[in-house]
N, C-alpha and C positions, 0 to 999 in steps of 0.2 A: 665805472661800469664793471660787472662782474659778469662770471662765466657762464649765470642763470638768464643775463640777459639775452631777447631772441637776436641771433646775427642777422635781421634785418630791420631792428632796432640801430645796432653797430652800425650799418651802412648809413642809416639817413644819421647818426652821428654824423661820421664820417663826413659826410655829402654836404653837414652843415658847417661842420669845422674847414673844408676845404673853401668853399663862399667868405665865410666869414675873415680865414689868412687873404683869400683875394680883396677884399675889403679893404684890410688893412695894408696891405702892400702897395695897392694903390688908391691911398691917401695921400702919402706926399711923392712919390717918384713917380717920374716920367719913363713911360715905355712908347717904343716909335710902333708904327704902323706892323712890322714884322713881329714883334712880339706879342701887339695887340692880337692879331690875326689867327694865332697859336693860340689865346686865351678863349679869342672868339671861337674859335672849330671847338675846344674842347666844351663851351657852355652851350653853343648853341646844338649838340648832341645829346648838353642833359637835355633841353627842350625841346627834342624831338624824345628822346625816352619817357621823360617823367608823364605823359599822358595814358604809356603803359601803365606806368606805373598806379598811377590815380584812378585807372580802369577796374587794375589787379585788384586794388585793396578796396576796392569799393565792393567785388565783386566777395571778397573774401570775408569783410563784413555780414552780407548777404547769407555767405552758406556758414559764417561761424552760428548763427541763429537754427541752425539745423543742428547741427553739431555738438553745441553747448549749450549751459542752461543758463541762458545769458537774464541778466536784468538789469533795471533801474533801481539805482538808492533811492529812490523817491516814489516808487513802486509805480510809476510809469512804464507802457507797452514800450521793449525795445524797438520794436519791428517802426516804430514812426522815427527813432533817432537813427535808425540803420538807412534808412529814406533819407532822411532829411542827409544826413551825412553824403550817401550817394547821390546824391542830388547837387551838393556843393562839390565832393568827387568829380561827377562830369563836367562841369564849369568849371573847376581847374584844371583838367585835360584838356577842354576847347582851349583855353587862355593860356596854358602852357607849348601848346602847338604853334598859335599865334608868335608865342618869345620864341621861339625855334627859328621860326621862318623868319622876323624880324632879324635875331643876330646874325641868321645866315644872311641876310642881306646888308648889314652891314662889315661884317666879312669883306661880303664880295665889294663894297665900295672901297676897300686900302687893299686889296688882292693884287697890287702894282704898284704899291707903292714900297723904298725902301728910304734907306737913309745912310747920310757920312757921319761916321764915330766922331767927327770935329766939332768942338765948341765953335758955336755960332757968332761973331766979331760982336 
């Protein structure tokens, strides 16, 4: 990534490379309900943002066709793929809400639970 890149390119980097370490972290270790929990509060906040967020860029799309002299390589109207795009924009906003309130509820089902640092007999 270079310096030309826009910084909210860098974030959904970011955003993917932090998923992706959770991914692999737990692939083979075990974390008990307290750690899950922690994991849980901080994901299930992306899914209550990223519906802003899928709002914003949909919306940003929209006025970049104001703004710029926007085209298609294939000399196609953009104004139908800025549609089409905000169209799928909203349905991941709706279905990112959904993951929100989901993790928040699974959250709140180990919200009491902890654990003994002993190996189990």
């Amino acid at each position: 990534m270079d310096n030309e890149t826009p910084e909210v390119v860098r974030a959904a980097d970011e955003a993917y490379e932090a998923i992706r370490a959770i991914n692999h972290l737990t692939l083979t270790q075990v974390y008990a309900a307290p750690t899950v929990y922690s994991v849980l509060g901080n994901l299930k906040g992306m899914g209550h943002l990223l519906p802003q967020a899928c709002t914003q860029l949909a919306r940003s799309l929209g006025k970049s066709l104001n703004e710029y002299e926007v085209y298609e390589d294939d000399g196609q109207d953009p104004v139908q793929s800025v549609a089409t795009a905000a169209d799928h924009l909203t349905r991941a906003a709706n279905l990112a809400a959904e993951l929100g309130t989901e993790l928040e509820k699974a959250q709140s089902a180990i919200s009491r639970q902890g654990y003994r640092d002993t190996p189990l007999p």
